[in-house]
DRENSE-77389 format. One record per residue: residue number from 1; residue in one letter; x, y, z of N, C-alpha, C in turn. Coordinates in steps of 0.001 Angstrom, whole numbers, plus 500000, padded with zeros to 6 digits. Example, Ala and Ser with C-alpha at 12.3 -4.5 7.8 and 13.67 -1.06 7.14 Angstrom:
2
i_aa_npx_npy_npz_capx_capy_capz_cpx_cpy_cpz
1_A_513190_494310_507800_512300_495500_507800_513200_496700_507800;
2_S_512850_497750_507080_513670_498940_507140_512900_500030_507870;
end
This chain:
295
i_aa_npx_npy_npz_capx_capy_capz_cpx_cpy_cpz
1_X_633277_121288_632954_633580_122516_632226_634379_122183_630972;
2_X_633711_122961_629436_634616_122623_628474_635808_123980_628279;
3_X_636273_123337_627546_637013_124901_627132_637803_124238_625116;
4_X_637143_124952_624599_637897_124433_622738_639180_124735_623242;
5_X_640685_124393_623471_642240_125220_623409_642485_125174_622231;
6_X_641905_125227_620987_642910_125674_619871_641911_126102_618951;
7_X_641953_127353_619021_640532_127855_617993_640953_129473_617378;
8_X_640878_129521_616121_641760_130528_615362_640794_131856_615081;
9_X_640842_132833_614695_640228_133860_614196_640904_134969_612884;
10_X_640415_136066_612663_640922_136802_611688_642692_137067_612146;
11_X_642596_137555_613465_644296_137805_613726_645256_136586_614033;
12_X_644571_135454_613189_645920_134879_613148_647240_134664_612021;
13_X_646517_135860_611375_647517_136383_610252_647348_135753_608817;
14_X_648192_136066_607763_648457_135355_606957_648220_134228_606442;
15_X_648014_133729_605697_648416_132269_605620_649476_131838_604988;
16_X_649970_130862_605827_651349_130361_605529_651645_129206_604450;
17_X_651071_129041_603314_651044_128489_602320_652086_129543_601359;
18_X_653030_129133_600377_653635_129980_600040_652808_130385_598639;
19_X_652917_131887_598210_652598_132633_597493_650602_132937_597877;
20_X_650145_131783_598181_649201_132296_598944_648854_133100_599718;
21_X_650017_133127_600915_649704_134064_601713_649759_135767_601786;
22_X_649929_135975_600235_650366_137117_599919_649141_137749_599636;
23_X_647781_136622_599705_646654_137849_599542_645510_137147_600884;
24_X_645537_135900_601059_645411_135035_601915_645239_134923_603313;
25_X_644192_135018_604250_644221_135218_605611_644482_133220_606079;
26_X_644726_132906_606858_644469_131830_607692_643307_131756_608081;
27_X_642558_132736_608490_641295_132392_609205_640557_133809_608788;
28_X_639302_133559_608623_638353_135469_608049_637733_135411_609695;
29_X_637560_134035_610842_636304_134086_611545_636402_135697_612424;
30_X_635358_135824_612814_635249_137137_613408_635137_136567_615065;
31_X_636096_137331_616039_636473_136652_616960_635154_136655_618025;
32_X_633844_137984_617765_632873_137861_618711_631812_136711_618275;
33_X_632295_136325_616927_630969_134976_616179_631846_133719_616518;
34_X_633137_133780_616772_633659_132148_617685_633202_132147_618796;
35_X_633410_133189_619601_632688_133352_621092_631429_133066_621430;
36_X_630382_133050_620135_629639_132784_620484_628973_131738_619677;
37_X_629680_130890_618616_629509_129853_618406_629900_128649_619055;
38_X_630987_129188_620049_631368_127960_621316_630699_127623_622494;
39_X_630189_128893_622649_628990_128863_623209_627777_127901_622898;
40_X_627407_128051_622153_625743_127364_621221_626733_126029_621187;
41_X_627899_125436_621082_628057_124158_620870_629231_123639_622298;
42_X_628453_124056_623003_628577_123617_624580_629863_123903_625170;
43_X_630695_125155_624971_631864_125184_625778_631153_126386_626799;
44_X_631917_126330_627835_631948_127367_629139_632775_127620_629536;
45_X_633787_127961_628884_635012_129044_629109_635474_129097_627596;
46_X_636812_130048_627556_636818_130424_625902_637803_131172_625958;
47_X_638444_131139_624836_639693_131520_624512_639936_131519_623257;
48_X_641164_132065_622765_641165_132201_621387_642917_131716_621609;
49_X_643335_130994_620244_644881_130736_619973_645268_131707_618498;
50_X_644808_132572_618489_645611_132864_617037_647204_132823_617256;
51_X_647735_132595_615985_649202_132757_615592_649697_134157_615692;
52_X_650495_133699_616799_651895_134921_617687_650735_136330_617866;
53_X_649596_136295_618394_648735_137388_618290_647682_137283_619304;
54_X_647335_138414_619754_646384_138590_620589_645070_139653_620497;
55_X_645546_139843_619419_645101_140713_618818_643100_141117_619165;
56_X_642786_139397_618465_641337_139193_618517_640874_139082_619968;
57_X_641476_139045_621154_641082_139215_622026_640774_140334_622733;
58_X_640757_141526_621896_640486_142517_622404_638909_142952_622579;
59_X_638543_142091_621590_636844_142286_621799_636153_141575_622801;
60_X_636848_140359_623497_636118_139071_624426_636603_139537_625678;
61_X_637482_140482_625638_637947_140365_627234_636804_140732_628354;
62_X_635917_141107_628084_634849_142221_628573_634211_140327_629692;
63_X_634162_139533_629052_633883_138434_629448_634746_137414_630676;
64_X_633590_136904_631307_634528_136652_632822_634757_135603_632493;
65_X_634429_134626_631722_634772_133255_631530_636092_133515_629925;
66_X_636538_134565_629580_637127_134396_628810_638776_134681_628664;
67_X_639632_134149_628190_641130_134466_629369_642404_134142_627756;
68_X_642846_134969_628153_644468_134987_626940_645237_134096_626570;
69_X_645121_133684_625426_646135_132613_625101_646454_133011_623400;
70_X_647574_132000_623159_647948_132293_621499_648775_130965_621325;
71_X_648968_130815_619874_649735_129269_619274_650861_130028_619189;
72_X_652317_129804_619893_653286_130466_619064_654050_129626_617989;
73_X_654608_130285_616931_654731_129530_616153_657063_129704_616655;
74_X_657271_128862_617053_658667_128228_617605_659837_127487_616685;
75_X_661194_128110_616910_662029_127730_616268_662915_126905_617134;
76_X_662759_125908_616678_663785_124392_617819_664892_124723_617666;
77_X_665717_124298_618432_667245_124041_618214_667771_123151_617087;
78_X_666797_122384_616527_667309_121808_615456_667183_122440_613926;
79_X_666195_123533_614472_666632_124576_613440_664820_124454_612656;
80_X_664024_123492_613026_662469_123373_612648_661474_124188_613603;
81_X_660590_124248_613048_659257_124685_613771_658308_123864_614135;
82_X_657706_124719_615538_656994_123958_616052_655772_125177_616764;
83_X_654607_124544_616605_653868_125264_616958_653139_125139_618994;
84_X_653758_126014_619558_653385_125500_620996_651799_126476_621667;
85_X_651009_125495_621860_649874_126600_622729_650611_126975_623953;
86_X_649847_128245_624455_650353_129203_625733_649036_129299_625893;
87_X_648274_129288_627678_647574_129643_627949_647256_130135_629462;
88_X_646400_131064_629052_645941_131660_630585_647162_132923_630876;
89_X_648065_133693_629964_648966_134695_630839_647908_136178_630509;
90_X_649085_137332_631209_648813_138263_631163_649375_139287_629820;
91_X_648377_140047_629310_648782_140828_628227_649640_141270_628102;
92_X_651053_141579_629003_652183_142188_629223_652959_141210_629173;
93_X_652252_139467_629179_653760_138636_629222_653451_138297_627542;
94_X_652549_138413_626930_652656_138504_625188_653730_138943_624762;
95_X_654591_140119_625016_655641_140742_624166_656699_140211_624772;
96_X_656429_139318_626003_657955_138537_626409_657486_137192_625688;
97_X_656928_136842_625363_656799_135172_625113_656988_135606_623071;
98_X_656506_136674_622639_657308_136924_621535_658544_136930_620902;
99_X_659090_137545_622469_660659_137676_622014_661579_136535_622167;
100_X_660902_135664_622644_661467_134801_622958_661076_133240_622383;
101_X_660365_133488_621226_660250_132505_620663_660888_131402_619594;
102_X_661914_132521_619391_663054_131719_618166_664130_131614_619356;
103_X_663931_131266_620615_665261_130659_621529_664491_129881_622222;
104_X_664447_128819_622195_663904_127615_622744_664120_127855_624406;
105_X_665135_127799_624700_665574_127539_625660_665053_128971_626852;
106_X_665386_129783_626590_664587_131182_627020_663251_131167_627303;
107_X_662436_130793_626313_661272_130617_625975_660852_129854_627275;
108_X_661163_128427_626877_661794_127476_628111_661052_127834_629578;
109_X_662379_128469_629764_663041_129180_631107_661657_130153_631343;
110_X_661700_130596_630948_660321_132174_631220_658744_131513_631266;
111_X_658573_130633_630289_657364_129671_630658_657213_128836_632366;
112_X_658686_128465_632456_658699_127685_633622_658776_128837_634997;
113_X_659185_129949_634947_659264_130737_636095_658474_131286_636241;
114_X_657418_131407_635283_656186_132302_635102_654816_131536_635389;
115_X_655390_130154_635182_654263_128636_635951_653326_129012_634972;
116_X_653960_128989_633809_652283_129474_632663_652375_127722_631659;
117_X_651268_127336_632002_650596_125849_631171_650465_125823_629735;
118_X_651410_125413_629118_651788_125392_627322_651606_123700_626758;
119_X_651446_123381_626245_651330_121910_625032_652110_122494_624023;
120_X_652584_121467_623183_653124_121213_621923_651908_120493_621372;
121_X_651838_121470_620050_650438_121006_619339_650596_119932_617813;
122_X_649584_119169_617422_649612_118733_616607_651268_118142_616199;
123_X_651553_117151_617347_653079_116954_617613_653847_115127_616319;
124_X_652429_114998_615563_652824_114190_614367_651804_114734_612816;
125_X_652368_116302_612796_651911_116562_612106_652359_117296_611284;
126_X_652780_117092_610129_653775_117994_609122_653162_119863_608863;
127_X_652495_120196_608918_651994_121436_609438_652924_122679_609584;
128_X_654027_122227_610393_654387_123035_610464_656201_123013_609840;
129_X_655938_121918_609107_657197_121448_608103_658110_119880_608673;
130_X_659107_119658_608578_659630_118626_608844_659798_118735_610413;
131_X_660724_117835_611053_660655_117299_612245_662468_116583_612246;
132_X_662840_116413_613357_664011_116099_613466_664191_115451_615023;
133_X_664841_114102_615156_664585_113187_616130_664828_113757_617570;
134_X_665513_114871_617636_665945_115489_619231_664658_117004_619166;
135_X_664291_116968_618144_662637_117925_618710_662408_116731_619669;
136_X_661619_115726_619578_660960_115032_620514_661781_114905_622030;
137_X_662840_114767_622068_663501_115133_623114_663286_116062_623885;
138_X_663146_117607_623150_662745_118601_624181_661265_118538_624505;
139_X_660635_117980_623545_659123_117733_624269_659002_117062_625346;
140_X_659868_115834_625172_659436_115140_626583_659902_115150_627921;
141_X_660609_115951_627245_661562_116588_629035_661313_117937_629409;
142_X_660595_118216_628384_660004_119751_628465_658713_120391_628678;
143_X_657838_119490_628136_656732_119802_627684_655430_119555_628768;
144_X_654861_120253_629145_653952_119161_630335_652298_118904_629682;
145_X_652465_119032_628514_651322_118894_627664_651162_118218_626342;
146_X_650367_117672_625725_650874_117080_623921_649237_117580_624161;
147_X_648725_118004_622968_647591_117938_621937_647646_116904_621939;
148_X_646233_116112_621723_645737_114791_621895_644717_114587_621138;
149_X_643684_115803_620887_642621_115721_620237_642703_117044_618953;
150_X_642681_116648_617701_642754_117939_617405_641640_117398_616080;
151_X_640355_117966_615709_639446_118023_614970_639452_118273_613453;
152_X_641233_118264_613066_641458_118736_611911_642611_117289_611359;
153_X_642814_116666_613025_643941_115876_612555_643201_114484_612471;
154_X_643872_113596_611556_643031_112046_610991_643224_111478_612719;
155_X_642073_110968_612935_641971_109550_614056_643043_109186_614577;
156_X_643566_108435_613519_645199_107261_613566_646243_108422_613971;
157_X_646328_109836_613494_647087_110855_614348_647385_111254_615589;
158_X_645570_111453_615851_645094_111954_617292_645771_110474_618255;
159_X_645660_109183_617546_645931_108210_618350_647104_107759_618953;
160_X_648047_108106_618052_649058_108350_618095_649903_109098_619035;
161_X_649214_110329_619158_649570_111614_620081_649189_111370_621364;
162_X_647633_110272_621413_647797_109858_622878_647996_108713_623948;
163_X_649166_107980_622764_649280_106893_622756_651307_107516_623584;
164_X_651402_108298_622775_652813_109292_623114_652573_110210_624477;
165_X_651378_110449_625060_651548_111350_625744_650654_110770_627233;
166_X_650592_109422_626734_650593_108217_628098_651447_107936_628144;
167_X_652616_107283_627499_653797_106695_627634_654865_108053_628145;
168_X_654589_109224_627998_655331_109884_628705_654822_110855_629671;
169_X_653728_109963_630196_652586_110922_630954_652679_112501_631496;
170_X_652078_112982_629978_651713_113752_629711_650817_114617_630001;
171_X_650101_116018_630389_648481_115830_630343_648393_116058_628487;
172_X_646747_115545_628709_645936_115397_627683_645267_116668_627305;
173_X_645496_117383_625928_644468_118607_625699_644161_118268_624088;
174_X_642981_118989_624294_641823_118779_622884_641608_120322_622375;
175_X_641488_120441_621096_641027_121515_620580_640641_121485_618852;
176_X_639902_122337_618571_639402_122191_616983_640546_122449_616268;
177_X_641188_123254_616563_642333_124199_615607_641300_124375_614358;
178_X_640257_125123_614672_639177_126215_613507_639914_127003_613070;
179_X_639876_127123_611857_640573_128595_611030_638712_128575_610322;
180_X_637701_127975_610518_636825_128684_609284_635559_127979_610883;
181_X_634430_128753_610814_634048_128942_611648_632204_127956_611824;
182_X_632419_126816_610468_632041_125928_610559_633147_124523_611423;
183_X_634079_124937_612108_634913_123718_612663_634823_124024_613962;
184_X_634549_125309_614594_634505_125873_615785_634075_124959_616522;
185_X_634741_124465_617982_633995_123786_618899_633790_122410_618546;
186_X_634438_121474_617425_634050_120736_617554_635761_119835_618057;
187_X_636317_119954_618705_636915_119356_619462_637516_120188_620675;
188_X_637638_119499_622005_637751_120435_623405_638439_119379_624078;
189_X_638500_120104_625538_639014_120040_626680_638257_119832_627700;
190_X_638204_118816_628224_637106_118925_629473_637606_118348_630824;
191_X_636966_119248_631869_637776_118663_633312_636306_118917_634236;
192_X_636055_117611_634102_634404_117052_635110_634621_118178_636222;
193_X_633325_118510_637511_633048_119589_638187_633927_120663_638327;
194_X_634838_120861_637223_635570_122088_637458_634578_123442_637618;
195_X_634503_124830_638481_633593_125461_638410_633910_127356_637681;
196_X_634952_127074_637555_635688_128448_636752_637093_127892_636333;
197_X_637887_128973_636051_639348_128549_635038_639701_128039_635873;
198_X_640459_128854_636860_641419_127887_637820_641070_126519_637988;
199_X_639774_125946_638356_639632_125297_639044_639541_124415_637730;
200_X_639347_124528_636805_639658_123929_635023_641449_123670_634847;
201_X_641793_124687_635415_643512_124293_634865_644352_123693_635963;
202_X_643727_123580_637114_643979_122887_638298_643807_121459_638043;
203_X_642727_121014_637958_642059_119795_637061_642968_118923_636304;
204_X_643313_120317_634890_644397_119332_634096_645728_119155_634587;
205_X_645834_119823_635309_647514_119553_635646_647247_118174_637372;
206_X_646501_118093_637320_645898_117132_638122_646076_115380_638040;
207_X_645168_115821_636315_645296_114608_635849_643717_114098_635488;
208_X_642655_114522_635700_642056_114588_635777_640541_115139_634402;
209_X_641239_115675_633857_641115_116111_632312_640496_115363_631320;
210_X_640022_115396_630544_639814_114547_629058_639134_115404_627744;
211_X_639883_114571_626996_639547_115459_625730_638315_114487_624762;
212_X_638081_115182_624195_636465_114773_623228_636453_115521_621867;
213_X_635592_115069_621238_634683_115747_619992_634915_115214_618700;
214_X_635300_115637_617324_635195_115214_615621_636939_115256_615963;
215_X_636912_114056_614409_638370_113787_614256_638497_114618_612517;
216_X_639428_114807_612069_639688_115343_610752_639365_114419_609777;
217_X_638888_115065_608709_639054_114480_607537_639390_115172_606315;
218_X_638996_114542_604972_639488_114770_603591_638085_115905_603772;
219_X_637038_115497_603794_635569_116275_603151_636056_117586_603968;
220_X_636091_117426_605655_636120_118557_606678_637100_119397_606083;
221_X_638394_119314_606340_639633_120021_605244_638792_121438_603958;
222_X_638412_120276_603601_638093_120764_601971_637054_121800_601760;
223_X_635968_121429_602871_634634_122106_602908_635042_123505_603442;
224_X_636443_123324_604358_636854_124690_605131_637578_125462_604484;
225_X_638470_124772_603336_639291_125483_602217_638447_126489_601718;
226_X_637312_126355_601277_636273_126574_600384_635852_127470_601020;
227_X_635555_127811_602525_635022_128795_603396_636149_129595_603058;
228_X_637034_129566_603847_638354_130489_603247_638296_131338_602768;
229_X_638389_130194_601028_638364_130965_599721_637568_131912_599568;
230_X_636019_131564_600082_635193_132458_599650_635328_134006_600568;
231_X_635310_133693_601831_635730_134577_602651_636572_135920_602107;
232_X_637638_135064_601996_639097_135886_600638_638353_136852_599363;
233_X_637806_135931_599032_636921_136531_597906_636111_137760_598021;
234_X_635270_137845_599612_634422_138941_599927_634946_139987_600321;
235_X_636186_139745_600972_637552_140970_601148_638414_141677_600427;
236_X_638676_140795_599332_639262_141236_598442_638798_140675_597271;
237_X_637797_141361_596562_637000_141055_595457_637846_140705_593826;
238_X_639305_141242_594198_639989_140729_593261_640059_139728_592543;
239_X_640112_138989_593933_640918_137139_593843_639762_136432_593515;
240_X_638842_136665_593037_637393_136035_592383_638013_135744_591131;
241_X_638894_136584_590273_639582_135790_589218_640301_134738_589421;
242_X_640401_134568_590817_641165_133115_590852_640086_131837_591509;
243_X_638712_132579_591135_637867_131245_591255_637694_129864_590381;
244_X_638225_129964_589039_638453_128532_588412_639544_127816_588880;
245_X_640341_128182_589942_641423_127217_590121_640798_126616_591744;
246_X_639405_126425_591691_638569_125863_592914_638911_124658_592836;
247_X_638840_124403_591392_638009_123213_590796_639630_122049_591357;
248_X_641023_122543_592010_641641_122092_592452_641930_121696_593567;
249_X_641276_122493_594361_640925_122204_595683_640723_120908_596591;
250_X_640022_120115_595951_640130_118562_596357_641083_117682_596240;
251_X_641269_118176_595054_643313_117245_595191_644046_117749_595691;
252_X_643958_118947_596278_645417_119238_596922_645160_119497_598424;
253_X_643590_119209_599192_643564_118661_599912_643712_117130_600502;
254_X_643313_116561_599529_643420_115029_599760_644645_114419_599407;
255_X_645762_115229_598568_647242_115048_599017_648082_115456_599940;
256_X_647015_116720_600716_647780_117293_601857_647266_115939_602584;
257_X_646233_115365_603217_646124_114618_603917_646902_113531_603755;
258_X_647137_112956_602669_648061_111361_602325_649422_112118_602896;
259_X_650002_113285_602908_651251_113623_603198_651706_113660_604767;
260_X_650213_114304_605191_649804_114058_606644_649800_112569_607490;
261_X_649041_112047_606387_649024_110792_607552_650249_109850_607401;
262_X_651060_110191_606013_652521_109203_605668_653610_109634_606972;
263_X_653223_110972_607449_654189_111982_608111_654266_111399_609764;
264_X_653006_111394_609750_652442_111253_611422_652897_109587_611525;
265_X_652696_108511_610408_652724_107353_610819_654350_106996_610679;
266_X_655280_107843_610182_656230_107286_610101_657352_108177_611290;
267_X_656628_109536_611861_657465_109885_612836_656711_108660_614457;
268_X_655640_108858_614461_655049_107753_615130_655732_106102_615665;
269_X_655794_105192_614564_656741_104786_614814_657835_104625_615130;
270_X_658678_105593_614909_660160_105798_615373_659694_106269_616732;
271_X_659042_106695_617174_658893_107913_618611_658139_106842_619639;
272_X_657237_106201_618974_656373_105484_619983_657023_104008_620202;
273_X_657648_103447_619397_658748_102299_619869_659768_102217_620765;
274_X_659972_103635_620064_661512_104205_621408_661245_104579_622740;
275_X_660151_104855_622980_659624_105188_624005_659199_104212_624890;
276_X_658382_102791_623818_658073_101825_624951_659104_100896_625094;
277_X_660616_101399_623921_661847_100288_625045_662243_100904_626073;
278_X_662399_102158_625969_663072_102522_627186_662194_102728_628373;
279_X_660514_102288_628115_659718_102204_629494_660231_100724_629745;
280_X_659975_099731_628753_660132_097952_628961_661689_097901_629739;
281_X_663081_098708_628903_663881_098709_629992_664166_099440_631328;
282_X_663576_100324_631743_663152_100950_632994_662347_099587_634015;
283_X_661472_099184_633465_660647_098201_634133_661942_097014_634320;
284_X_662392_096363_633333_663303_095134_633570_664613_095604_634719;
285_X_665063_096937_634356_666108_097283_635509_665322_097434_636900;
286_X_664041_097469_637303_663499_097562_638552_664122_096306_639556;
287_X_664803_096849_640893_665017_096020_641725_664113_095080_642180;
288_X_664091_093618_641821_662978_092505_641584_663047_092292_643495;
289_X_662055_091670_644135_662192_091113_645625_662507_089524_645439;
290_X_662911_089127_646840_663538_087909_646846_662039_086906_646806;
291_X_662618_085777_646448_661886_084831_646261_660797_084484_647284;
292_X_661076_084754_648798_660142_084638_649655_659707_085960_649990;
293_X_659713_086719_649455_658725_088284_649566_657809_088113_648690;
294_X_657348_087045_647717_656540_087400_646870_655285_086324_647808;
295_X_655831_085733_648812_654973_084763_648997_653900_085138_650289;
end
């Protein structure tokens, strides 16, 4: 059974680019044409993550394979953001997992009593702004999930993330993170003979899980900017005067990416070194057997 976990639609608001987002959606897709473009590209269950919203799920619920989730977008204790998937609750725990998203610790607490299955997404990825060395702390004592596969993020990222989320065995989740509805489905979640959700989210918390599909690039990025734009354009016929500033589009994707991958490889290192001394010293403090027990 697949399932995409990170796949966006019209209600995931805004876009958070500054001054952009003032006319600017994140995503135009229409949430019954993801549903059924995940479909045609082999998922069997389905869900939607828009940002702090649930909005678009009001049209899929009608569907038995289809079940509630959202990206919230999270304020750390160190004072940064972080974007965490939530999946599988009930429509009534939406306005608690809202309120409780700029207190970590609450948030926390109510995820864990409520036994509801969350990841920290795209966890070496500037996205959602800088990063600060005790975020990773609450991930790994917190978190029972990392994004591993994400279809928007470079290779050497994704590798990274599951290179971090073996060393702190983690489970493993995959998703496109689509905002334009040529990206839909092309990265997922998969948990071999699972035969409905449960028996899918049983799976991953199992161990049992694996993620698949396209890795990000400069062209992918760019080709989706461009969907966007045009999208923007058919909604608000205004911003067609701001079609000669297209012709910028490629550089300021392909510097978002150099910023991306400088970001990911240099929190990476600090995170994934530290991690395998303090596995190498965990292992060296192990009580060794005596010389004739080995024999």
């Amino acid at each position: 059974m697949k399932c995409d976990l990170h796949v966006h639609s019209y209600f995931s608001g805004p876009c958070t680019t500054p001054f952009v987002g003032r006319f600017c959606r994140e995503s135009y897709s229409d949430p019954e044409q993801v549903y059924s473009l995940l479909g045609r590209r082999g998922m069997n269950l389905f869900t939607l993550t828009d940002h702090d919203s649930i909005e678009g799920s009001e049209k899929l619920r009608r569907h038995p394979d289809f079940f509630l989730s959202e990206e919230l977008t999270c304020r750390m204790p160190s004072g940064t953001e972080v974007h965490i998937g939530v999946y599988d609750f009930h429509e009534r725990q939406h306005a608690q997992l809202q309120q409780r998203r700029n207190d970590l610790v609450a948030l926390l607490m109510y995820l864990t009593e409520r036994r509801l299955f969350f990841s920290v997404n795209h966890i070496f990825s500037s996205v959602t702004g800088r990063r600060e060395r005790e975020d990773f702390a609450w991930f790994e004592e917190y978190f029972p999930a990392v994004e591993t596969h994400n279809s928007h993020m470079l290779q050497s990222t994704n590798a990274h993330a599951a290179t971090l989320a073996r060393q702190w065995d983690k489970i493993a989740i995959g998703g496109s993170d689509a905002h334009a509805l040529a990206s839909v489905g092309t990265a997922f979640t998969e948990v071999p003979g699972a035969r409905d959700k449960e028996e899918f989210f049983a799976g991953l918390k199992a161990g049992i899980g694996r993620v698949g599909g396209e890795y990000g690039s400069f062209a992918r990025l760019t080709r989706d900017v461009f969907l966007i734009a045009f999208e923007m354009m058919r909604e608000k016929s205004w911003t067609t005067l701001l079609s000669p500033l297209a012709v910028l589009v490629p550089a300021v994707t392909y510097l978002n990416y150099r910023a991306d991958h400088s970001f990911g490889r240099l929190w990476a290192a600090q995170v994934l070194q530290q991690a395998e001394s303090r596995k190498r010293s965990r292992w060296i403090a192990m009580p060794r057997p005596a010389a004739e027990e080995w024999v």
